[in-house]
NUROTOR-131626 format. One record per residue (C-alpha): residue number from 1; z negated, y negated, x. Coordinates in pm, whole numbers, plus 50000, padded with zeros to 5 digits. Example, Ala and Ser with C-alpha at 12.3 -4.5 7.8 and 13.67 -1.06 7.14 Angstrom:
REM residues 2
+-----+-------+-------+-------+
| seq |    up | north |  east |
+-----+-------+-------+-------+
|   1 | 49220 | 50450 | 51230 |
|   2 | 49286 | 50106 | 51367 |
+-----+-------+-------+-------+
REM end
This chain:
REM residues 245
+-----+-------+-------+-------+
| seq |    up | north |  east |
+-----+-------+-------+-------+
|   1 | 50000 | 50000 | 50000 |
|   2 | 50094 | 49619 | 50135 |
|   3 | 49730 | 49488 | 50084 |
|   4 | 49500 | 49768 | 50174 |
|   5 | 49206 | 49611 | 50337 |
|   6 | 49303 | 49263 | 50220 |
|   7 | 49022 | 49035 | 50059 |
|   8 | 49188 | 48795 | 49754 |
|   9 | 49102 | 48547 | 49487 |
|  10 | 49263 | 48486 | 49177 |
|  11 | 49207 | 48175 | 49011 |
|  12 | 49252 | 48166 | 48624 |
|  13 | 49245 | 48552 | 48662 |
|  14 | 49132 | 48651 | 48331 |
|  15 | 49422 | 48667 | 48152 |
|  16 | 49815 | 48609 | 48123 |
|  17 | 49972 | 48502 | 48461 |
|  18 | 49667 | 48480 | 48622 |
|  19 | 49569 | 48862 | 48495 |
|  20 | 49870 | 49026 | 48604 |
|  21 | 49873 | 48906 | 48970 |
|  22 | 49499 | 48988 | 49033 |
|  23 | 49663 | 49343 | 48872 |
|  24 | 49907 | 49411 | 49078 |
|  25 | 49762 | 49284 | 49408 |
|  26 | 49525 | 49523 | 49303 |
|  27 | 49749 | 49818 | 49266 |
|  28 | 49860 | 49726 | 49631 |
|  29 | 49525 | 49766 | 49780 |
|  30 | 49376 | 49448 | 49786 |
|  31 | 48982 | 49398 | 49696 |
|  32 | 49062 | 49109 | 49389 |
|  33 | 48754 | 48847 | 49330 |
|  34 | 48877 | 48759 | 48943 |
|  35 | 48804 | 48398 | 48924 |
|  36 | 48769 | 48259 | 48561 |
|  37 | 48566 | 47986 | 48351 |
|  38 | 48548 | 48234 | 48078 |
|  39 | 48250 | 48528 | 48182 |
|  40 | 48406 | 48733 | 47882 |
|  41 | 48755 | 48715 | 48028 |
|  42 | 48681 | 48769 | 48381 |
|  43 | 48491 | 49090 | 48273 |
|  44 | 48725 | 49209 | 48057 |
|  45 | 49000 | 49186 | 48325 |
|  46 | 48747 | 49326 | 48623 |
|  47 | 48671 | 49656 | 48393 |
|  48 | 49046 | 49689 | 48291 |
|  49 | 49122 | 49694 | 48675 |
|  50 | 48842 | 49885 | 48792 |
|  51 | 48909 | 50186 | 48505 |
|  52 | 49287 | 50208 | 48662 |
|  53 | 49108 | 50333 | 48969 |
|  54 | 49127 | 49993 | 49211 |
|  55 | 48872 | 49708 | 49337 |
|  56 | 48782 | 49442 | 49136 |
|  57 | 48472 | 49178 | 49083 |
|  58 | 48424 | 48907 | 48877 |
|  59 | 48364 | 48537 | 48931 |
|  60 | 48303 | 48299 | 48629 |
|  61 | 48310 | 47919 | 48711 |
|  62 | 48511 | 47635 | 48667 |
|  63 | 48753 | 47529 | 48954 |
|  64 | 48767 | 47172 | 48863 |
|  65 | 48362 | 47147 | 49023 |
|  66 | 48387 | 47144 | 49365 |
|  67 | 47984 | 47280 | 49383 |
|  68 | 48121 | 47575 | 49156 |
|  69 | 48394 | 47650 | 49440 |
|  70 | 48172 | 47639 | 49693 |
|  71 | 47962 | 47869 | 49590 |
|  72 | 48270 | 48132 | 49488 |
|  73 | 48346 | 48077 | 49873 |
|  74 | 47998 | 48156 | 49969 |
|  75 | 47948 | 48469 | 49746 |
|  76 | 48302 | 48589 | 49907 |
|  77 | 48257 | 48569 | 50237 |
|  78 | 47861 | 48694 | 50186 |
|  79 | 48015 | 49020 | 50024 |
|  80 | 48333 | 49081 | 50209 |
|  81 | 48330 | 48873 | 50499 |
|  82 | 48652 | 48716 | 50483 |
|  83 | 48919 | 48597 | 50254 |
|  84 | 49271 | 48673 | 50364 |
|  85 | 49452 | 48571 | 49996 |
|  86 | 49402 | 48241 | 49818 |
|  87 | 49609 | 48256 | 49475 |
|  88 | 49568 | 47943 | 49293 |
|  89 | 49674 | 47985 | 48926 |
|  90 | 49395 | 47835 | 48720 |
|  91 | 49560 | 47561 | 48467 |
|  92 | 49528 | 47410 | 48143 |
|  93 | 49765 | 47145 | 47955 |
|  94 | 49649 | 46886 | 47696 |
|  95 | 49998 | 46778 | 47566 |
|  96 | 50098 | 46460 | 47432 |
|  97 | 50374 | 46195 | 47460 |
|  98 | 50335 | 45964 | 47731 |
|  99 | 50229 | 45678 | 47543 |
| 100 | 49965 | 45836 | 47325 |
| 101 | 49815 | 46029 | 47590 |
| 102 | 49425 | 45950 | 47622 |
| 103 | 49272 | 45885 | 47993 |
| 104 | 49098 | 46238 | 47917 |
| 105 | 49381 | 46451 | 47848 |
| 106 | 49482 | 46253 | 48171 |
| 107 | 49208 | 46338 | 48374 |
| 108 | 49159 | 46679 | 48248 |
| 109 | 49456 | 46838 | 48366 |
| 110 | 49476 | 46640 | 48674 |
| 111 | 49142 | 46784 | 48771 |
| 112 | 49204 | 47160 | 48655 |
| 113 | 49558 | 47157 | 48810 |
| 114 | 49574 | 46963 | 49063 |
| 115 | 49253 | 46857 | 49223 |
| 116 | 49089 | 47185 | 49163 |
| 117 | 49360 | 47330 | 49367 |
| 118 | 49303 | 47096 | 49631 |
| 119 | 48910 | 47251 | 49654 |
| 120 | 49038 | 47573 | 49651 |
| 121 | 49308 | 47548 | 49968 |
| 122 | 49039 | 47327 | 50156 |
| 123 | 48801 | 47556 | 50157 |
| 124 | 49008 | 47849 | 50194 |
| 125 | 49197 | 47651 | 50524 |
| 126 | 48888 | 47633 | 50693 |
| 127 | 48826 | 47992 | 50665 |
| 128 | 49199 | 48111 | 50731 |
| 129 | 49206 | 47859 | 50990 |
| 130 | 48940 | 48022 | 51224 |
| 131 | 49038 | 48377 | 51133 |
| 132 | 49386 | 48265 | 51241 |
| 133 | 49557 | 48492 | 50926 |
| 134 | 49618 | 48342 | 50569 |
| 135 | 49857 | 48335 | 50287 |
| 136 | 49769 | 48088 | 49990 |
| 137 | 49971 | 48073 | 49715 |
| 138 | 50005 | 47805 | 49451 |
| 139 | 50161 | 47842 | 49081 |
| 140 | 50303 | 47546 | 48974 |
| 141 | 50546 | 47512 | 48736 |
| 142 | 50898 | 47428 | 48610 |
| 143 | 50725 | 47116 | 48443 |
| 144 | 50692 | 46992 | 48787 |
| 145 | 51045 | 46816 | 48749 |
| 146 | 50920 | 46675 | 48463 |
| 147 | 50868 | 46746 | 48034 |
| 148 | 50871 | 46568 | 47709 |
| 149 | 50513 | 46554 | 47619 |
| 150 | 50345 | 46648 | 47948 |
| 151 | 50300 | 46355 | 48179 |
| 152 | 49968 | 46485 | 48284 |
| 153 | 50105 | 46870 | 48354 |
| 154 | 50408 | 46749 | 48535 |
| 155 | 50214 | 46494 | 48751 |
| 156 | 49963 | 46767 | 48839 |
| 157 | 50254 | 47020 | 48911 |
| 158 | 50444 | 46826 | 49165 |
| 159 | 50117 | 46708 | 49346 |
| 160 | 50083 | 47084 | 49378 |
| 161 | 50439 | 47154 | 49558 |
| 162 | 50299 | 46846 | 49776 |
| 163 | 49950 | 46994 | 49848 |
| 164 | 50133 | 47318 | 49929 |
| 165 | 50415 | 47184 | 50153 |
| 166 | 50149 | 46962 | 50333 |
| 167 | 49936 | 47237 | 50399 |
| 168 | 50216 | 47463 | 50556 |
| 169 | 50296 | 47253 | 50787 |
| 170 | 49940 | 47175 | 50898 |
| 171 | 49839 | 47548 | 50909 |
| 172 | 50139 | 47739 | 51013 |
| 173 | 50025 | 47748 | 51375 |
| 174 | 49723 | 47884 | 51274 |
| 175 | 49879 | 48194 | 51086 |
| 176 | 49865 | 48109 | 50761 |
| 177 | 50112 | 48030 | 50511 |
| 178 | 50115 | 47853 | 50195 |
| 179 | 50384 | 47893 | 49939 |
| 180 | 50456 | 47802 | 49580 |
| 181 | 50534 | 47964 | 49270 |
| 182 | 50737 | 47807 | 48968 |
| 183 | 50735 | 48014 | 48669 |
| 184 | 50992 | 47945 | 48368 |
| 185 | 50926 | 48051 | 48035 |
| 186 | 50730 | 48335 | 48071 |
| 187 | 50558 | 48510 | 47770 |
| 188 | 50196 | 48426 | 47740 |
| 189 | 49911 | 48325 | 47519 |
| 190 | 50002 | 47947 | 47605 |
| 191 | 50354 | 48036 | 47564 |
| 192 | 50278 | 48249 | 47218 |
| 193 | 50140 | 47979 | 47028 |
| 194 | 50453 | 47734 | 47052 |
| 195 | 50643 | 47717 | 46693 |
| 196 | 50964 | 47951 | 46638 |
| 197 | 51174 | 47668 | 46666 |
| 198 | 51060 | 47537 | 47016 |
| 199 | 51039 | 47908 | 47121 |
| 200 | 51450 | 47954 | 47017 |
| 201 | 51504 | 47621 | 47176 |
| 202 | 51345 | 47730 | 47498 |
| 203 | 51488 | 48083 | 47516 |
| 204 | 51827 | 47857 | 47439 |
| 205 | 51784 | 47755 | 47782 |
| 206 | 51747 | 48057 | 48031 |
| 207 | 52088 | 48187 | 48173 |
| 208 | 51903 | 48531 | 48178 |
| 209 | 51867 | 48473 | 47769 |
| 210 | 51538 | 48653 | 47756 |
| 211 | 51143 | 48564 | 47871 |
| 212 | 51030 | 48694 | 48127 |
| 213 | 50704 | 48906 | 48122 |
| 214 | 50369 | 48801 | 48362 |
| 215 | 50473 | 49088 | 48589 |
| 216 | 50780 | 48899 | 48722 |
| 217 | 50534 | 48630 | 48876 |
| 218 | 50333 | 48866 | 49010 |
| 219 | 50560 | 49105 | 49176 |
| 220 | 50640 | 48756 | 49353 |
| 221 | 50261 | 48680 | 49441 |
| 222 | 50232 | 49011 | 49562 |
| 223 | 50590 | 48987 | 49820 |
| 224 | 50410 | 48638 | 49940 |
| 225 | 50098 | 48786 | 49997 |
| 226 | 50220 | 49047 | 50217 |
| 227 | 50289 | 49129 | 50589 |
| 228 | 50673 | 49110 | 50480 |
| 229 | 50642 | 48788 | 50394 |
| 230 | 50519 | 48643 | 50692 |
| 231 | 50783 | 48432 | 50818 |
| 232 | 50783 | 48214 | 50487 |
| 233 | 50598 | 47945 | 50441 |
| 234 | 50631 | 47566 | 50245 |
| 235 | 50864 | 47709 | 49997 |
| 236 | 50911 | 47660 | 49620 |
| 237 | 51052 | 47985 | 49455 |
| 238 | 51117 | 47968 | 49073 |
| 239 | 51077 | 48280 | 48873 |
| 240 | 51253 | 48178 | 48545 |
| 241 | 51543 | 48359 | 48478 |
| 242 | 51785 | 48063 | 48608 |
| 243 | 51568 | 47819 | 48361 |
| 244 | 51504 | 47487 | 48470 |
| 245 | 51385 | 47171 | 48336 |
+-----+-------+-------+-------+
REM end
């Protein structure tokens, strides 16, 4: 298996997206700390894993608190003694046209999805930095070019493609690399709750003509995360089917 002996985090881990990567790095080996702000979640998703015979454990806390990071640093390294896989996918969205958007839906998301992500690769750096081995991986988002309806989610996207390409270049020497993730439509509970209409409309727009399942960002998390994928670093890889905003 690609991961065996490999320490990761999962960020937003408890379900959709977020579920399916700490899965299948998982299935390849890796020891998965299942980061979520919901307890009931992040258990759910740790016993699923564990029953299909790999290594999971839970962590509940919210990513936007940098004191709540910390600590999910601490407990890590206390347990296991390294981290070697930083997968940032914790996200929410708080939609609304640009100029009825209130400063909270504002600073909500920003501080979720983007500075929350910024915690997260700091304090995983400094680690990876002084074990001189790394890979951190961001999901961002096709929103990052910009959506009707989601200033806040865009803003916070493309600050994440600049957080990641920033720290590639700053840690590459150090042998650790930092990549991103754009995911398209992909089926979800977010993604479920959108009206029939917007659903056609967005299906409309993938070449592919289909959405695409968790899985397909994961199978991609888990190439990053690997020894094959150690000569990339600072990229931005969509996994949409063609789809772009």
């Amino acid at each position: 298996m690609r991961l065996d002996n490999k320490v990761a985090i999962v960020t937003g881990a408890g379900r959709g997206i977020g579920y399916a990567i700490a899965q299948k790095l998982a299935q390849e080996g890796a020891v998965v700390v299942v980061s979520d702000i919901s307890g009931e979640n992040a258990d759910g998703a740790v016993e699923r894993i564990i029953k299909q015979g790999y290594q999971a454990v839970p962590f509940v806390g919210n990513t936007a608190d940098y004191e709540t990071v910390e600590k999910m640093f601490q407990d890590v390294i206390k347990r296991f003694s390294k981290i070697d896989i930083m997968i940032n996918n914790a996200g929410i969205n708080r939609d609304a046209m640009l100029h009825k958007m209130d400063l909270k839906q504002w600073n909500d998301v920003i501080q979720v999805d983007l500075t929350g992500v910024f915690y997260c690769i700091q304090l995983a750096a400094k680690i990876m930095r002084e074990a001189g081995y790394g890979r951190i991986i961001n999901i961002a988002s096709a929103s990052m070019n910009g959506n009707i309806g989601q200033a806040n989610y865009a803003a916070a996207k493309a600050g994440v493609i600049g957080l990641t390409k920033t720290a590639a270049k700053e840690l590459a020497k150090k042998g650790v690399t930092a990549n991103a993730i754009c995911p398209g439509f992909i089926e979800t509970e977010m993604t479920k709750g959108i009206p029939e209409k917007a659903w056609d409309i967005m299906v409309s727009k993938i070449p592919m003509g289909f959405v695409g399942k968790p899985v397909e960002v994961a199978n991609l998390a888990a190439f990053l995360a690997s020894e094959e994928a150690g000569y990339i670093t600072g990229e931005v890889i969509n996994v949409g089917g063609g789809f772009k905003l």
